[in-house]
KEKE-3310 file (N, C-alpha, C; in steps of 0.2 Angstrom, whole numbers, plus 5000, padded with zeros to 4 digits):
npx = (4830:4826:4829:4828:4834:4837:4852:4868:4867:4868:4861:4849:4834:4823:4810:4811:4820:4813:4804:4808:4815:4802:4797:4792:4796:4797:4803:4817:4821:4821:4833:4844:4845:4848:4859:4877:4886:4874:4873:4867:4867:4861:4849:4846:4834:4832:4829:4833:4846:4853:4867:4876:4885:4876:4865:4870:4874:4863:4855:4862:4858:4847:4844:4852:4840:4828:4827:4838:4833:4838:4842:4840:4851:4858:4861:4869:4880:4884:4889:4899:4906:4911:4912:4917:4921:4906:4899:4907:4903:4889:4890:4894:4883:4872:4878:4878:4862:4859:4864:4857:4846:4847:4849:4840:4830:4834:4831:4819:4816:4817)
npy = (5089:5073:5061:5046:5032:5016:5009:5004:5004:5003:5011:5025:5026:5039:5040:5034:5043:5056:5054:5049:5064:5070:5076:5082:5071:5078:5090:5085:5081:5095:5102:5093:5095:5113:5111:5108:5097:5087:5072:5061:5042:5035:5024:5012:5015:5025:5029:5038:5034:5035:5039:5036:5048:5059:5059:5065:5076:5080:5082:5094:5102:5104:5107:5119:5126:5124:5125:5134:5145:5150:5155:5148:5153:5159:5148:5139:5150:5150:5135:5133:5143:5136:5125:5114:5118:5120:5108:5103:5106:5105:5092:5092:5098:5087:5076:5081:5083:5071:5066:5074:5068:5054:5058:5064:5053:5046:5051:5053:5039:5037)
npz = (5089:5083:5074:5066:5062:5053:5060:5054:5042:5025:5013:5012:5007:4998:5005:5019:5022:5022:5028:5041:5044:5044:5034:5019:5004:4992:4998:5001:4987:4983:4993:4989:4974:4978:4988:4987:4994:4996:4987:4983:4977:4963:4957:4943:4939:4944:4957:4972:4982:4997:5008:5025:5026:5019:5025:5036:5032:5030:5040:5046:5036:5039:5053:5052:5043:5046:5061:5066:5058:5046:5031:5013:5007:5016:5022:5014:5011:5025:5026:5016:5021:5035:5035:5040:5055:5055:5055:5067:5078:5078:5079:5094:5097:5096:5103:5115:5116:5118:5129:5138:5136:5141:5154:5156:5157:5165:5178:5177:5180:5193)
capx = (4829:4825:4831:4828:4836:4841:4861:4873:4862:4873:4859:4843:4828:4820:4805:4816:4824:4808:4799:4815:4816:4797:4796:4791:4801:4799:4809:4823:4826:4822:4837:4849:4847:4849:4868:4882:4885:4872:4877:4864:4866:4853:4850:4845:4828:4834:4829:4839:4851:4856:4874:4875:4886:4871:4862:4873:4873:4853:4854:4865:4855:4839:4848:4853:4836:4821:4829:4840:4830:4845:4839:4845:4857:4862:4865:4873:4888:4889:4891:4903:4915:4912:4907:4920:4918:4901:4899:4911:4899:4882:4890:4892:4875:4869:4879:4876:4855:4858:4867:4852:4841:4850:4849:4831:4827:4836:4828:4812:4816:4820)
capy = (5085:5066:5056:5039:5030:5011:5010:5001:5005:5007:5015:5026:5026:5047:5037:5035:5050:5061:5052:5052:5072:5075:5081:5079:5071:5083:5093:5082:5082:5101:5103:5090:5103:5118:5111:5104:5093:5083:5069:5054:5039:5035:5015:5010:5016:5032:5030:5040:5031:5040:5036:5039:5055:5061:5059:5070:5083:5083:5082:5099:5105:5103:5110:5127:5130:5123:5124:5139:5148:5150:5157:5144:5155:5160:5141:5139:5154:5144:5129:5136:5145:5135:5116:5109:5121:5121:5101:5101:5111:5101:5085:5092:5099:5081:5074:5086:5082:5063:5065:5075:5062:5050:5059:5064:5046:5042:5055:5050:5033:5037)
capz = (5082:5084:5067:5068:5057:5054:5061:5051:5034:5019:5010:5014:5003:4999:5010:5026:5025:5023:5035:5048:5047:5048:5030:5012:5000:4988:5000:5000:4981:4981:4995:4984:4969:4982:4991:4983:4998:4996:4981:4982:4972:4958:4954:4937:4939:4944:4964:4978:4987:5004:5011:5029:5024:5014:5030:5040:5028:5028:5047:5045:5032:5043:5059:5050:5039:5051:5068:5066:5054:5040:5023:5010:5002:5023:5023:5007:5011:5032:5023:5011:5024:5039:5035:5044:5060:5059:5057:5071:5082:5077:5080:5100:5100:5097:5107:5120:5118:5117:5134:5141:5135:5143:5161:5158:5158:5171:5182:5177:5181:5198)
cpx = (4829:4826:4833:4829:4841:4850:4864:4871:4866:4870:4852:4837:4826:4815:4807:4817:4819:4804:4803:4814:4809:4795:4795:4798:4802:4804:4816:4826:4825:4831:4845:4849:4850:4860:4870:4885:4882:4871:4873:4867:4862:4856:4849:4838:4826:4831:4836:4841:4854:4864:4873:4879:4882:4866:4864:4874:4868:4853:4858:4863:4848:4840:4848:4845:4831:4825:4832:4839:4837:4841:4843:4850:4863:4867:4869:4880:4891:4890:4897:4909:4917:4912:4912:4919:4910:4897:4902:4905:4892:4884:4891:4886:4874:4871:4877:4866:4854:4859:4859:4845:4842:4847:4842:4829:4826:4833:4820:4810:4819:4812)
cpy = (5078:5065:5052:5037:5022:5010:5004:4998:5004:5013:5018:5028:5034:5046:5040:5040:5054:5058:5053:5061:5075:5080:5077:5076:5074:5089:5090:5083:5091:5104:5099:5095:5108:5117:5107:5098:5088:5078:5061:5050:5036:5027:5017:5013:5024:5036:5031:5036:5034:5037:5041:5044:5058:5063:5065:5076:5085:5085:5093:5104:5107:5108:5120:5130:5131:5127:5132:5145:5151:5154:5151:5147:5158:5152:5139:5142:5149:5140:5130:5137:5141:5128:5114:5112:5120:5113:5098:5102:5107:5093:5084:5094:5092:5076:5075:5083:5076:5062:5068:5073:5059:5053:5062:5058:5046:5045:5052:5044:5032:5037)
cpz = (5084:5075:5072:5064:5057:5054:5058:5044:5028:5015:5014:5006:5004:5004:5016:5028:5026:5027:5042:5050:5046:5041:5022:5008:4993:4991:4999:4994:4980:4984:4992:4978:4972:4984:4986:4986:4998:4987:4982:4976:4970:4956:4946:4936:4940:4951:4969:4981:4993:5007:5018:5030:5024:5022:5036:5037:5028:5036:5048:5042:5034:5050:5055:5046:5045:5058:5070:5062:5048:5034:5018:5007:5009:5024:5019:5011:5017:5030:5022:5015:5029:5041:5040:5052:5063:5060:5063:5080:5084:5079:5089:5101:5101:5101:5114:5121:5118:5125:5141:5143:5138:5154:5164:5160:5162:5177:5183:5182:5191:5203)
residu = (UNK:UNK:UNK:UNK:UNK:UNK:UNK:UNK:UNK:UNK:UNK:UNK:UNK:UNK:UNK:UNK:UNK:UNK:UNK:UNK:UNK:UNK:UNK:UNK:UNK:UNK:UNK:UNK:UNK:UNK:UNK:UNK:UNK:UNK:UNK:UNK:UNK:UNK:UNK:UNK:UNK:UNK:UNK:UNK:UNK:UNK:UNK:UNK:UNK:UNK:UNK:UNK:UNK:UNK:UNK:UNK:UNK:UNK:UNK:UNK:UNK:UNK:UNK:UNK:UNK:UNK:UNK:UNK:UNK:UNK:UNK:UNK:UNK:UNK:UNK:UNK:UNK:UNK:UNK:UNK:UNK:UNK:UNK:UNK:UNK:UNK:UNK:UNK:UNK:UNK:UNK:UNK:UNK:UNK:UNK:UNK:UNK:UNK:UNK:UNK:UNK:UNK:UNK:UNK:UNK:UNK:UNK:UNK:UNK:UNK)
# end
């Protein structure tokens, strides 16, 4: 999974983020109904606000449906019993494919 996303943001726009993860942003607000997790904040006008939490939670919420084929009610209960474990878990995947990325290059570049 590649998300690209401006670093040291405060906030993300529904825009950014559905365009970052490759996907509608009708999805976005259907998965903010779905998790409890995910907890945007709405301006005055009543546009989503992303906080780079929000982001790790969709990245996690994206990993378990798409990636790992989850049912959302599958993703819901792992969430539920295992959030800490299984954010623990997702945060060495990505590091682990960041790292692979990194010695592909440099392979390349050889």
């Amino acid at each position: 999974m590649k998300i690209e996303l401006q670093q040291g943001k405060l906030y993300y726009s529904i825009g950014e983020i559905a365009s970052a993860f490759g996907v509608n942003a009708s999805l976005i607000r259907f998965w903010e109904k779905e998790f409890d997790i995910l907890k945007p904040k709405k301006n005055a006008k009543g546009n989503r606000k992303f906080t780079p939490e929000d982001v790790t939670n969709l990245k996690l919420i994206y990993h378990l449906v798409k990636e790992r084929g989850f049912t959302l009610d599958g993703a819901k209960t792992h969430l539920k019993e295992n959030q800490k474990k299984t954010l623990n878990k997702f945060e060495i995947i990505q590091k682990l494919e960041t790292i692979k990325n990194q010695l592909t290059e440099i392979k390349n570049n050889l």
